[in-house]
C-alpha positions as CSV (number, residue, x, y, z in Angstrom):
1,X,-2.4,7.4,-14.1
2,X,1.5,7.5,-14.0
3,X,1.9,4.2,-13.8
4,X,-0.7,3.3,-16.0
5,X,1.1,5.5,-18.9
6,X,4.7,4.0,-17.8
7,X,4.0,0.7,-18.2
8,X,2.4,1.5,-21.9
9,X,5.3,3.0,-22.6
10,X,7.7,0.5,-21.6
11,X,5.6,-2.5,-23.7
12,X,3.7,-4.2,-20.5
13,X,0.3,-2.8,-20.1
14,X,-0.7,-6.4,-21.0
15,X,0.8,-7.7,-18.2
16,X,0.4,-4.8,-15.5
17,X,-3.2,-3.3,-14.2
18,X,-3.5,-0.5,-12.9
19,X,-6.3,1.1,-11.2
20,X,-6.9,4.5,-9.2
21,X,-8.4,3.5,-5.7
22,X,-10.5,5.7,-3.0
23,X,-8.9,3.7,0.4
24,X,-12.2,5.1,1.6
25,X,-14.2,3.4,-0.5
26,X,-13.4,-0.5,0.5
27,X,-16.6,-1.7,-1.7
28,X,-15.1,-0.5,-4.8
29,X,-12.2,-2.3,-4.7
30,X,-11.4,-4.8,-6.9
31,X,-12.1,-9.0,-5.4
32,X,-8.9,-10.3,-6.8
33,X,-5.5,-10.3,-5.3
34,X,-2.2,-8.0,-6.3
35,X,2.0,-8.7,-6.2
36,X,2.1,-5.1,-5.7
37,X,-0.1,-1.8,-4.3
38,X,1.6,1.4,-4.4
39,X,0.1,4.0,-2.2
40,X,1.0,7.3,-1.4
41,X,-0.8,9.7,1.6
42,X,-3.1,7.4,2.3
43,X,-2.9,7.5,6.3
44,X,-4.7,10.9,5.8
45,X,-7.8,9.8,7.9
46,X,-8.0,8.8,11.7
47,X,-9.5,5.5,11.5
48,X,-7.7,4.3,8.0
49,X,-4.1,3.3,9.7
50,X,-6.6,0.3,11.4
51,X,-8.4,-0.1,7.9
52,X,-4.7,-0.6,5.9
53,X,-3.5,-3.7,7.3
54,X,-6.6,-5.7,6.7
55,X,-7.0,-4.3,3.0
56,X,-3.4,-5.2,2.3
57,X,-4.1,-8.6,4.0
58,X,-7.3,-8.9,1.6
59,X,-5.8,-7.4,-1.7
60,X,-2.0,-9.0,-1.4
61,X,-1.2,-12.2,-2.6
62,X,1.3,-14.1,0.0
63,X,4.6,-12.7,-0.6
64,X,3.2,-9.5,-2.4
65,X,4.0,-5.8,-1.0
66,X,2.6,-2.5,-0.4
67,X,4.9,0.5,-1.3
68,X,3.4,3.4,0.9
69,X,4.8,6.6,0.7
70,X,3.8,9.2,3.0
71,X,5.1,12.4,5.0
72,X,7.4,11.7,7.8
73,X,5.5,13.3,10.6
74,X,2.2,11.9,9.7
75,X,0.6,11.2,13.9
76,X,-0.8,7.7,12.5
77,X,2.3,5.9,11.6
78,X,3.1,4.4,15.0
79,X,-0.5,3.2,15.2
80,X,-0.7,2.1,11.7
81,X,2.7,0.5,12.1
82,X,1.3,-0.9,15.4
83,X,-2.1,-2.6,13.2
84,X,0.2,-3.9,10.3
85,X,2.4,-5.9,13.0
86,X,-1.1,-7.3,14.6
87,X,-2.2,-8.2,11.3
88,X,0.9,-10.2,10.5
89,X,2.4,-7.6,8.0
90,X,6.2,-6.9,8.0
91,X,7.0,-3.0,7.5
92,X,10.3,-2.0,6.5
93,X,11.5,1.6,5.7
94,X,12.9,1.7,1.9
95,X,13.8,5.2,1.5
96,X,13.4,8.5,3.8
97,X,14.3,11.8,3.4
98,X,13.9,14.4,6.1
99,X,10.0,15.1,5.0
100,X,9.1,12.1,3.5
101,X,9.3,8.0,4.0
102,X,9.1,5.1,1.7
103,X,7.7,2.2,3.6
104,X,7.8,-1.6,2.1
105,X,4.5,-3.9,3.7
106,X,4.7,-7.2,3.2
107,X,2.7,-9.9,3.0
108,X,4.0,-12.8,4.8
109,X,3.3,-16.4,3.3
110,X,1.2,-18.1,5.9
């Protein structure tokens, strides 16, 4: 919703789409492909840090990026990280603070 209203008010809701996504929910999701998904807590759920890479891989055009944000000490990062690397996604940490991280997933052009 914030960035829906942000890009209204900044004069490019025609050229931005936003939409509000259940990760759990994989059917819902839309069949076209993104430059950008911005996620935040979404490796709540044993099981999604496997599910991630292959969405990304699915929803990302080549050379588009995920912006995940999540608490630092979340127990699936290492194994999400570990998914993302077998799916031929490249993570990078943008931004961290001590409770909180910024990750950047890329989709690599094939």
């Amino acid at each position: 919703e914030i960035v829906r209203r942000n890009a209204a008010e900044n004069g490019v809701s025609n050229i931005v789409r936003t939409a509000v996504l259940d990760w759990t929910k994989h059917e819902t999701f839309p069949e076209e492909q993104f430059d950008m998904i911005i996620g935040a807590d979404i490796l709540l759920f044993q099981g999604m840090e496997g599910d991630l890479p292959e969405l990304f891989n699915r929803l990302l055009l080549e050379g588009g990026r995920a912006l995940v944000s999540d608490p630092r000490q979340r127990v699936l990062r290492p194994l999400f990280l570990t998914d993302c690397e077998n799916a031929a996604l490249e993570v990078g940490e943008i931004f961290a603070t001590k409770d909180q991280v910024l990750l950047n997933v890329m989709r690599l052009a094939l």
